[in-house]
N, C-alpha and C positions, 0 to 999 in steps of 0.2 A: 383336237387332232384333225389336219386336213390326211383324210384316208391318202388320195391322189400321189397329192405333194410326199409325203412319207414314204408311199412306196417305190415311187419313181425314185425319190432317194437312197431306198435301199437296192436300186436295177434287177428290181425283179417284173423280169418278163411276164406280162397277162396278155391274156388276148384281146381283142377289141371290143367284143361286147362286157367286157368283163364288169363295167361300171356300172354300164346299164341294167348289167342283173342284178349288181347289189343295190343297187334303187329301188328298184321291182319288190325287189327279197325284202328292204329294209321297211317299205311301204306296208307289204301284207304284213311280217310280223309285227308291228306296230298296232298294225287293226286285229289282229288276232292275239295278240298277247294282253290286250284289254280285256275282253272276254276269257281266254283257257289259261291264261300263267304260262307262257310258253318257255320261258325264261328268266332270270332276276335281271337281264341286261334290258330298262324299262327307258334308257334316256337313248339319243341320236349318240351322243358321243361314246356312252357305255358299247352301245352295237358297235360302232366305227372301232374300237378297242379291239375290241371280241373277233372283229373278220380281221381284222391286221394279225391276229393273234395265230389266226387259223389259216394266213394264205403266207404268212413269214417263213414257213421251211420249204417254200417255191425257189427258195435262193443258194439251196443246198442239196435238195432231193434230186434224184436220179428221175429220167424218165422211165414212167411206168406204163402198162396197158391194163392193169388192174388195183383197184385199191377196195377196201372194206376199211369201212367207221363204225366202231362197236359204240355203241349210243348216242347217237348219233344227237339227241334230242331237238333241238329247235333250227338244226343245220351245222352246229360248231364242232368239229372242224370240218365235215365232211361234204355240206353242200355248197360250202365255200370254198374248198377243196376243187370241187367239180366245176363251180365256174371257172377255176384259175386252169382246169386241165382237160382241155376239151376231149384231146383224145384220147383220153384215160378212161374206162369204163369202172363208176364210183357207186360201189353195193353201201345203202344206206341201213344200218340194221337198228330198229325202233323199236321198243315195247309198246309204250304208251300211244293209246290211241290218238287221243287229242294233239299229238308232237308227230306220229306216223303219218295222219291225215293233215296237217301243213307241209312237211315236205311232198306229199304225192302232188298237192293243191301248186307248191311250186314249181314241180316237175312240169307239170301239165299246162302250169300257165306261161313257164318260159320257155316248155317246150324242149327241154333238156333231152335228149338222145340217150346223153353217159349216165343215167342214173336210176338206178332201181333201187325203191324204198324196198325193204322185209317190215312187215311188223308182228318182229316175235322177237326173244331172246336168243344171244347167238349160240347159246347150249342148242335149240330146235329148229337148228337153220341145219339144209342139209350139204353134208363134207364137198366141201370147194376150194382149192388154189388161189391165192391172190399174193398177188408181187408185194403189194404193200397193205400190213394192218394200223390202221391209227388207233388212237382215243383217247378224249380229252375228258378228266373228271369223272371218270366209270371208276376203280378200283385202285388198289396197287398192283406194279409191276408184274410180281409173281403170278398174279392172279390172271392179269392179261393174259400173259403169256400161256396160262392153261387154256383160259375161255378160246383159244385162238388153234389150241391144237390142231382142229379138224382143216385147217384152214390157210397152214403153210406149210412150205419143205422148206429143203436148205437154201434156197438162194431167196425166198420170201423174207422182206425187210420189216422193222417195226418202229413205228414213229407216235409215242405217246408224249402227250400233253405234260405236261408236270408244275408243280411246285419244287422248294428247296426241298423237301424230304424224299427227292432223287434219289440221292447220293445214300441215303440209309437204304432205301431199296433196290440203288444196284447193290452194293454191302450183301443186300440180304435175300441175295437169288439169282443175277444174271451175271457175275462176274465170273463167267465161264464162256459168257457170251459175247463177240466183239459187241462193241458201244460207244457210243459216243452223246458227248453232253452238249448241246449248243445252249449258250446263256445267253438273254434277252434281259433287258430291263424288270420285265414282269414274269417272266417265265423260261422255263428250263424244259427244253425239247431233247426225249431221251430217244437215240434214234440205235437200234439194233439190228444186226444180222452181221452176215459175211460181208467183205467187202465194201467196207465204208469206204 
């Protein structure tokens, strides 16, 4: 996959530095995921995947001035998120140390403005507003949606990562809630709130 070519294909708008961070990004994790396991995505092309994967609802999402990424782990989807949205202010929330302490390492080395690491679970982060919650591969549905209580009102939107076992979990918890499925070759982006 040429990352560039692909996206430019699908007209989604990045900023200008946008490439150069993912070089940056793709560099240290490389060098750091030989050492701490930072991720199973261990090849150039698997990453190239993984950030297309994480910057593809840039072609559909509203602008925001806040988002939270509930697990943020190795950067997916949220500091890839944050290169694509400059002026979005992107709360990175981490347990793990070894995964908290690379994204800070990134923070710091590209100098990101928009972006604050947490490293705690988002049960012991304290009650905050965010226009948009993501997360990619942390739980199901329902579950987000509690961990997230503290953390929206009504007009806050929610953009989870998904598999095909979506569609069993809107079934089984949010079909009360407006929603909407975007289908991707490899993935199914569950995007909720009012006013889609």
């Amino acid at each position: 996959m040429d990352l560039k070519t692909t996206l430019d294909n699908d007209n989604i708008t990045l900023p200008d530095d946008f490439f150069y961070n993912v070089q940056k990004y793709k560099e240290h994790l490389h060098k750091w995921n030989k050492i701490h396991n930072l991720t199973g995505a261990k090849n150039s092309q698997t990453v190239d995947e993984f950030i297309y994967d994480a910057i593809f609802p840039l072609s559909f999402l509203p602008e925001v001035s806040s988002l939270m990424d509930i697990g943020t782990g190795a950067g997916f989807p949220g500091m890839i998120l944050a290169f694509g949205l400059p002026n979005t202010h992107v709360t990175l929330v981490e347990p793990l140390s070894k995964r908290a302490s690379f994204l800070q390492f990134i923070k710091a080395d590209l100098e990101l403005k928009n972006v604050t690491v947490v490293k705690k679970r988002v049960e012991q982060m304290e009650p905050k507003i965010f226009d948009i919650i993501t997360s990619r591969a942390v739980t199901e549905t329902k579950m987000l949606l509690k961990l997230s209580e503290n953390f929206c009102n009504t007009d806050t939107k929610f953009l989870f990562y998904k598999g095909e076992k979506v569609f069993d979990e809107v079934k089984d918890g949010v079909q009360n809630m407006q929603h909407k499925i975007i289908e991707t070759k490899n993935r199914h982006y569950l995007l909720l709130g009012e006013m889609l």
